[in-house]
Backbone bond lengths (Angstrom), bond angles and torsions (degrees), N, CA, C in turn:
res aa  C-N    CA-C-N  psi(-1)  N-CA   C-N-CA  omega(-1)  CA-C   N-CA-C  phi
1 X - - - 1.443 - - 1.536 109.23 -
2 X 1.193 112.94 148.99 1.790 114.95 176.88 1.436 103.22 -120.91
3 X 0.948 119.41 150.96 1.227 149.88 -161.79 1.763 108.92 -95.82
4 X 1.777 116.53 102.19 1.388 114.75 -172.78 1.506 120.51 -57.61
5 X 1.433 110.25 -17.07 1.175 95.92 -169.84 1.769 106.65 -116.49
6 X 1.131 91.62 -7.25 2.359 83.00 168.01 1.426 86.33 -134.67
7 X 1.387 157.38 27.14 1.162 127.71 134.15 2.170 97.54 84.96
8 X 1.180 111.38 23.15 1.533 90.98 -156.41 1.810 73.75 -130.18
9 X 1.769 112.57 144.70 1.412 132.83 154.99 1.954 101.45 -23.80
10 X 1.486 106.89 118.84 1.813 109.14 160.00 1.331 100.80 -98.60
11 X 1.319 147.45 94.43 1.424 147.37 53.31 2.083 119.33 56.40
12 X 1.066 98.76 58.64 1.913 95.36 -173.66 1.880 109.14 106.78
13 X 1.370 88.69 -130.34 1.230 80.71 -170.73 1.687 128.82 -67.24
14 X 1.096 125.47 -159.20 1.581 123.21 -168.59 1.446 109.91 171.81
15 X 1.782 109.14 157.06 1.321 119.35 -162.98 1.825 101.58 -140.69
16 X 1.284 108.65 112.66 1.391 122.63 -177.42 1.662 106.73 -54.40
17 X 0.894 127.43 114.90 1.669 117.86 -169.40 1.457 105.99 -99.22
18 X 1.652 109.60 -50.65 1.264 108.43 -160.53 2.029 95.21 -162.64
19 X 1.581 98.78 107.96 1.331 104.75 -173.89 1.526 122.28 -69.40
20 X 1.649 129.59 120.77 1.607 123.16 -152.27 1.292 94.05 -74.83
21 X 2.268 129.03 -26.38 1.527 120.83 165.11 1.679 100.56 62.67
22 X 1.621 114.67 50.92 1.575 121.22 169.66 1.688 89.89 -134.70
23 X 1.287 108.51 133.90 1.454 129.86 137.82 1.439 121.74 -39.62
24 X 1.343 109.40 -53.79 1.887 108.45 -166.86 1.839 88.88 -95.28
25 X 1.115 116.05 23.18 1.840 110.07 -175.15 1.495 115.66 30.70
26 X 1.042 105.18 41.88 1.916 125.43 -176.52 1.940 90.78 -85.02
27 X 1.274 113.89 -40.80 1.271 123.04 164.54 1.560 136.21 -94.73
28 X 1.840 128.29 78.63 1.207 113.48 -131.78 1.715 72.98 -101.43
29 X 1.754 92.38 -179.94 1.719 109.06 -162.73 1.721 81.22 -84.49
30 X 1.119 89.42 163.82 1.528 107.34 158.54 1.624 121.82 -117.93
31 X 1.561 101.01 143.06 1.312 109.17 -158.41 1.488 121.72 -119.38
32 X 1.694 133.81 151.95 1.545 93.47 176.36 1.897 92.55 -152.65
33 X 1.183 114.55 132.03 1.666 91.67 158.23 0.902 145.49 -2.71
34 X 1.393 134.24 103.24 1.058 133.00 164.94 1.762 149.40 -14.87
35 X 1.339 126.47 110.49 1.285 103.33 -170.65 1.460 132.43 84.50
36 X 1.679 102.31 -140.51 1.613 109.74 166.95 1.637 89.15 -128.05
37 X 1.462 112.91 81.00 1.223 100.29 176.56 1.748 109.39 -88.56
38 X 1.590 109.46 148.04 1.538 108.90 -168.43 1.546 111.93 -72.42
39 X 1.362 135.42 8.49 1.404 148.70 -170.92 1.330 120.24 -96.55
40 X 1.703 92.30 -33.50 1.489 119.20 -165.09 1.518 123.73 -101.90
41 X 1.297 132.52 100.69 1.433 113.51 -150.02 1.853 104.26 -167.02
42 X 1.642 92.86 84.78 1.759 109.22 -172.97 1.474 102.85 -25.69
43 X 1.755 111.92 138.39 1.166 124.69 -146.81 1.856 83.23 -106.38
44 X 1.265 111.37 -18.88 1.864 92.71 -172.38 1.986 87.31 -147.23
45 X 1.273 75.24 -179.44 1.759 91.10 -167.19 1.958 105.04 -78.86
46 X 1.858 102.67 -21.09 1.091 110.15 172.90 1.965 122.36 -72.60
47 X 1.286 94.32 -29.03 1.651 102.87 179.29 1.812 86.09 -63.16
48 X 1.196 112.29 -74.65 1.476 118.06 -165.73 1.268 124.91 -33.65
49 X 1.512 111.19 -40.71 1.723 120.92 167.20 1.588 104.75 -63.89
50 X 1.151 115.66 -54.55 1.515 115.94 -175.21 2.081 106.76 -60.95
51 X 0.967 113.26 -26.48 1.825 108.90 169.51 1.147 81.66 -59.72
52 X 1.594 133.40 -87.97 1.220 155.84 -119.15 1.665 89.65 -52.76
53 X 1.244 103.26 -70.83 1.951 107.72 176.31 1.029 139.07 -31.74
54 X 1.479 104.35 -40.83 1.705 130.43 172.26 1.171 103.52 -74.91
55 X 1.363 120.20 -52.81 1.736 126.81 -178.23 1.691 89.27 -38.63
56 X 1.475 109.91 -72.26 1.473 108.75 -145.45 1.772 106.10 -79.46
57 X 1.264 108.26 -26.34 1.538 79.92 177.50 1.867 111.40 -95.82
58 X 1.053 114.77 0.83 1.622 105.44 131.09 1.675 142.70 -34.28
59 X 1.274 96.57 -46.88 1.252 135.40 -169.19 1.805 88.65 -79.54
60 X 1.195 115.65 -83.45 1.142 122.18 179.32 1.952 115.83 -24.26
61 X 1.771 102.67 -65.01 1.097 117.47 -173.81 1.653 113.56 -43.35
62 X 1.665 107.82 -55.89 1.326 117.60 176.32 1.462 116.28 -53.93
63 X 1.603 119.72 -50.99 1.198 95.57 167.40 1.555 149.21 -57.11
64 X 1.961 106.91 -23.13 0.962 107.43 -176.77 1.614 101.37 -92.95
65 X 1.128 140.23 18.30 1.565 141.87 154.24 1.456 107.84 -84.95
66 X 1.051 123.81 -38.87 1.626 130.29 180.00 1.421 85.33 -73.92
67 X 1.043 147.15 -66.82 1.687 127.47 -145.76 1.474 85.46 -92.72
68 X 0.924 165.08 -52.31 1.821 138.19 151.43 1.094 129.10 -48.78
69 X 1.369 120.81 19.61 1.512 112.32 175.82 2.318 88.21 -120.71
70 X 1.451 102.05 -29.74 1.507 104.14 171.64 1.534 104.04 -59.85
71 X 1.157 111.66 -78.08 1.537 132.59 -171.74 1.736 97.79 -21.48
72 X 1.401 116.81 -63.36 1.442 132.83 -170.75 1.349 104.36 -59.52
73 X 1.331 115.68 -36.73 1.580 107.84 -169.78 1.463 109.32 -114.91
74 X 1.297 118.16 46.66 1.424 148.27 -157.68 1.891 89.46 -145.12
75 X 1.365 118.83 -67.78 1.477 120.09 -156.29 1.919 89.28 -85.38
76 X 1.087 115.90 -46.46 1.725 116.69 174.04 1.778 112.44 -40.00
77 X 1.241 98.35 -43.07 1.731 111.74 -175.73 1.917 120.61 -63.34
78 X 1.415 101.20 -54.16 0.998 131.92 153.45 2.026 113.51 -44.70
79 X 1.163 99.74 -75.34 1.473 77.88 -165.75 1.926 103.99 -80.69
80 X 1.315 144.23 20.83 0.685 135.91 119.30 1.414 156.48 -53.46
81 X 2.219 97.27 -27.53 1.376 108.42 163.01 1.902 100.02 -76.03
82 X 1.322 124.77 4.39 1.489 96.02 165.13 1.749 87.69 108.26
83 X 1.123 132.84 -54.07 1.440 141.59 -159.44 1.829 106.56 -80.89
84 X 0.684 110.49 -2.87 2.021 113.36 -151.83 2.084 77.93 -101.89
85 X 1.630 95.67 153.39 1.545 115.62 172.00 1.488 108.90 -105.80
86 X 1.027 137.27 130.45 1.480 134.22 176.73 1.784 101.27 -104.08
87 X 1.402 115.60 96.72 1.807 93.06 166.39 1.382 101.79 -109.41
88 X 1.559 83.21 140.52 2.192 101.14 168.05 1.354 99.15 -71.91
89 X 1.490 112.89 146.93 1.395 116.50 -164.35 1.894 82.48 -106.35
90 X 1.040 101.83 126.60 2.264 103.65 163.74 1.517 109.18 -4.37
91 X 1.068 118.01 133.22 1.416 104.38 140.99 1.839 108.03 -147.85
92 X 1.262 90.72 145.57 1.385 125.06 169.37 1.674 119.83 -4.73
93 X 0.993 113.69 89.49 1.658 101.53 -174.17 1.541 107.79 -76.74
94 X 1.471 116.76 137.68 1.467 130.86 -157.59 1.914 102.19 -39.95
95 X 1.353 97.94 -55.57 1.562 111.43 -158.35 1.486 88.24 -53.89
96 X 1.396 137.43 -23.45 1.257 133.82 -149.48 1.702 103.22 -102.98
97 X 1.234 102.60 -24.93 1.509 103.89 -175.07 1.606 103.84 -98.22
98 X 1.288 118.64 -26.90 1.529 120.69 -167.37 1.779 89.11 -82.17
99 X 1.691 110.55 145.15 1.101 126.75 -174.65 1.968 88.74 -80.73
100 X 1.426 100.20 155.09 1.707 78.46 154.66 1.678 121.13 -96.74
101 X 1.119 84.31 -173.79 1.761 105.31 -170.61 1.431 100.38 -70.43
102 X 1.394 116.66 147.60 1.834 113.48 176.11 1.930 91.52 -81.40
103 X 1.819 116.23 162.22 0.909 62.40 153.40 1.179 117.54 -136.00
104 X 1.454 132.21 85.69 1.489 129.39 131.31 0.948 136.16 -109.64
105 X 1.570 100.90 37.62 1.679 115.39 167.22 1.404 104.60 -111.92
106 X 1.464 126.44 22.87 1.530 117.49 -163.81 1.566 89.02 -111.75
């Protein structure tokens, strides 16, 4: 593994920065030293902006899973105490979503 922000072999431990979230690992995670390790020490002002990004939309991501994972178990609570509304939102009737057929492909 290399290290996003000095570019140098991680060797032991390691810090998940930013998950690549591919099946065929065509998209691998990126990884970086731990901490403030004394080894480890972004080589340009561009590595440093690029932590900074990952830092925050990390940051971002988690919050918006925490306030959808509240929200959900807020409306779950509710319509279990008996009081909560459940509406099905429309959906799409087939004939309506399927394009039709040309037809001299039938």
């Amino acid at each position: 593994m290399i290290c996003v922000d000095c570019d140098r072999v991680i060797t032991g431990a390691y810090v998940v920065v930013a998950v690549g979230d591919s099946m065929s690992a065509a998209r691998q995670d990126f990884h970086a030293h731990p901490g403030q390790a004394p080894d480890c020490l972004p080589r340009t002002e561009r590595r440093r902006r690029f932590r900074r990004e990952l830092d925050a939309d990390l940051k971002a991501l988690v919050g918006a899973l925490h306030q959808s994972t509240t929200a959900n178990s807020r409306i779950h609570q509710r319509l279990v105490q008996g009081n909560g509304v459940a509406r099905v939102l429309p959906q799409p009737r087939i004939a309506e979503a399927t394009p039709p057929i040309p037809p001299g492909l039938v």
